[in-house]
N, C-alpha and C positions, 0 to 999 in steps of 0.2 A: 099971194104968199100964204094966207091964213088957208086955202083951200088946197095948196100943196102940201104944208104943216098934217090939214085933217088927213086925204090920200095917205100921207105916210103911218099917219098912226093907226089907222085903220088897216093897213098892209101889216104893220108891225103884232097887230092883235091877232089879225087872220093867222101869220106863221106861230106867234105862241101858241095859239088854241088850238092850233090844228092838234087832230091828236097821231099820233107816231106810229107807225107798225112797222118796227124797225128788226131786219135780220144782217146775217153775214154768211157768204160765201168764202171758205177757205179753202184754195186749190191748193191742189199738192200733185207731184208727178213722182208715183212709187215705184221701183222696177221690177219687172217680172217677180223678181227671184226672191224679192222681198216681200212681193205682196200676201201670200198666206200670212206668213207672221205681224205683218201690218193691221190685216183686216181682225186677227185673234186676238192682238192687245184692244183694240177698236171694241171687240163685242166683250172681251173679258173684265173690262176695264175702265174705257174711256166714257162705253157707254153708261155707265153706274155712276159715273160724276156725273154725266150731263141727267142723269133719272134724280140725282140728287139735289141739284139745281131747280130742275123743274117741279119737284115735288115742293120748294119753297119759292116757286113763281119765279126763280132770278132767269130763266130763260122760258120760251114759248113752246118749243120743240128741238130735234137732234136728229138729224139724217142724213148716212155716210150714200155719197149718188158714187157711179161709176161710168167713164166716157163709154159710148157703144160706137164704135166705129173714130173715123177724123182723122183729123191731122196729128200725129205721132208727138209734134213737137208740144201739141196741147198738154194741159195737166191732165192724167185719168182719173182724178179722183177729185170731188170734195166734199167737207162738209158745209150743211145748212145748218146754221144755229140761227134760232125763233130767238130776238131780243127782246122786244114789243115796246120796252118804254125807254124814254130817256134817262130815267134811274137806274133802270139796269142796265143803258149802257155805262154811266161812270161807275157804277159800279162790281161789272163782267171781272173783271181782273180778280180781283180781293174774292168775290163771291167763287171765282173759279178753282183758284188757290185753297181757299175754304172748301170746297167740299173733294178736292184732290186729299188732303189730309183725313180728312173725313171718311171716305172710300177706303184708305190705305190704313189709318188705324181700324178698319173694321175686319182685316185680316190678321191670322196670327203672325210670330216673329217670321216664321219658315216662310211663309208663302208673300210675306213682303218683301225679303230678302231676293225671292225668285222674281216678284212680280218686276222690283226695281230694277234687276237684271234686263228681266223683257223690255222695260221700256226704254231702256237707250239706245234703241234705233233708232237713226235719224227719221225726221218725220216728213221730209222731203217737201218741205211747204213751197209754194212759189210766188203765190199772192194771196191778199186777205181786202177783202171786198166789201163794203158795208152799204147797205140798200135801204130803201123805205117803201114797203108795198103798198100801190094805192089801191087797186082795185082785186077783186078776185071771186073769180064765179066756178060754182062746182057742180056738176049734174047731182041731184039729191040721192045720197042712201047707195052713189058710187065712190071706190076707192084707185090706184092709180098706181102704174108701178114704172111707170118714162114720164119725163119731162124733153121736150124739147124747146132746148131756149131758142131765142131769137136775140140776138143781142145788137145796137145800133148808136150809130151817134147822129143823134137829132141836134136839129139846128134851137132848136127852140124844145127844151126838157119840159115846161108845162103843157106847150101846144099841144106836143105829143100827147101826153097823157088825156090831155084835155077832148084831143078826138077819139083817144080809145076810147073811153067813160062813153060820150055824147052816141057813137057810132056801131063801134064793137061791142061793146058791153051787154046792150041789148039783144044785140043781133046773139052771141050766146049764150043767155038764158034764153031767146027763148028755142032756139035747136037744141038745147041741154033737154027745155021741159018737150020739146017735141020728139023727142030719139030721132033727130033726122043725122046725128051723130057720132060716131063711135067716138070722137074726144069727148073726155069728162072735167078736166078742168082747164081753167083761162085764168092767167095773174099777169098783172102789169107793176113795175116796177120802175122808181129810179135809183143810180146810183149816187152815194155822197159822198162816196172816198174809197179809193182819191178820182181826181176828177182833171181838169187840165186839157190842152190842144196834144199833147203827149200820147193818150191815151183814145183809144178807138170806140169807148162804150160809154153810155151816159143814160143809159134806161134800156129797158129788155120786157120784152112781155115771153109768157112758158104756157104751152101747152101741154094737157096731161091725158096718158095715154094707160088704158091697161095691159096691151099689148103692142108686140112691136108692130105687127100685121098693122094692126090700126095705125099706127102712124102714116103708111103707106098708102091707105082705103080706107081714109074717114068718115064717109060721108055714107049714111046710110041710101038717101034720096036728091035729087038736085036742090038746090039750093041758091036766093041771089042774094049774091053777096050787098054790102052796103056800097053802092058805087060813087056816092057823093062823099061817102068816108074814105074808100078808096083812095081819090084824088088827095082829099083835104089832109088825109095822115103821109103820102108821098112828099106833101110841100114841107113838112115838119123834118124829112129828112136828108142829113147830105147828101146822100148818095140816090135818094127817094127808094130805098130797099134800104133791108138788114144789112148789117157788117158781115153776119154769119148765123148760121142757124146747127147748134150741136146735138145732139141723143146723151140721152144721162138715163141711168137706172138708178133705181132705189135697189142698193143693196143689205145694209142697216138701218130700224129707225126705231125710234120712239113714238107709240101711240098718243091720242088726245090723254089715256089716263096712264101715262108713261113707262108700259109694259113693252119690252124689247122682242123683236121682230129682225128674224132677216128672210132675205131673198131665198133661202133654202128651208126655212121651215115644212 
């Protein structure tokens, strides 16, 4: 008993300490006809709260993706919002709301009047996703304009992650540090909410691409893969494959020193 007692409290220190790299994915499915006006309050707007956020650390980073191709009934649209800790998630809300005022009293009476105009369009949300990054490797001194997810429901959420680290993780640094690859980054992920037999996803890893070509013709040279990881990360999942694998662009974003960017610069 006294050595069941220890196990637990030692498990119990391991999850506090751990330390959190927590984000959110916000889909949303915007229609055609809307989406100019969608994406112009997004860059005129949304993004200067979230620049103001990050400029007092309450978020990590802000990037509007968009679907490239799929399934229609998918969302086309979401944002990434960088959380990073557990204080800024209980406190996202209130800090959000804050620099929404913030933003809007730094325009004159005119241009609030219009801007509030703009934004009662519906925002066409359809779920809100909240994750914790475990791992993530980036070819050095490269930057990245696709993500492709992979999204999966593992039988076992740590195993999984547990063979990406042990397996894959190596295996792409070190084809990152050999350019035997036109992909530049690799992230592994789980999700924490919501979660349930309901739901088809429960961790995801994302590949990052600068081009779409490359998504298609990654591989500079051959390459073997890890085949004992292979097997070992199949057993981790139900179906031993992805649930699904999407294309996302980076449309708008905020850099590391929070200057706004888009896809058409």
């Amino acid at each position: 008993m006294k050595k069941l007692l220890l196990l637990f409290a030692v498990l119990i220190c391991t999850l506090s300490y751990a330390q959190p790299n927590l984000f959110m994915y916000d889909y949303r499915s915007v229609p055609d006809d809307q989406m100019e006006a969608f994406q112009k309050n997004e860059a005129d707007f949304w993004s200067k709260v979230a620049q103001n956020m990050l400029k007092k650390e309450q978020i990590t980073g802000w990037t509007m993706m968009s679907r490239v191709g799929g399934a229609t009934s998918d969302a086309n649209v979401y944002f990434y919002v960088g959380i990073g800790s557990y204080d800024n998630l209980d406190n996202l809300s209130q800090n959000y709301d804050k620099a929404y005022n913030e933003v809007m009293a730094s325009l004159d009476a005119d241009a609030q009047k219009k801007m509030k105009e703009r934004l009662k369009i519906d925002r066409h949300s359809t779920m809100n996703v909240l994750l914790n990054r475990r791992s993530t490797v980036f070819a050095e001194g490269q930057d990245w304009n696709y993500l492709v997810h992979n999204y999966t429901k593992a039988n076992d959420v740590g195993a999984f992650l547990d063979v990406q680290d042990k397996y894959f993780k190596p295996f792409f640094e070190e084809n990152f540090k050999a350019k035997t690859t036109k992909q530049v980054g690799w992230i592994t992920a789980s999700v924490l909410n919501p979660t349930g037999n309901y739901y088809k996803v429960n961790c995801y890893t994302a590949d990052a691409y600068q081009k779409m070509s490359d998504i298609y013709n990654g591989w500079n040279s051959d390459v073997t893969w890890p085949e004992e990881g292979m097997t070992e990360i199949g057993k981790t999942m139900d179906s031993g494959g992805f649930y699904k694998s999407v294309i996302w662009q980076k449309i708008l974003w905020l850099d590391g020193e929070g200057k706004f960017h888009s896809a058409w610069d």
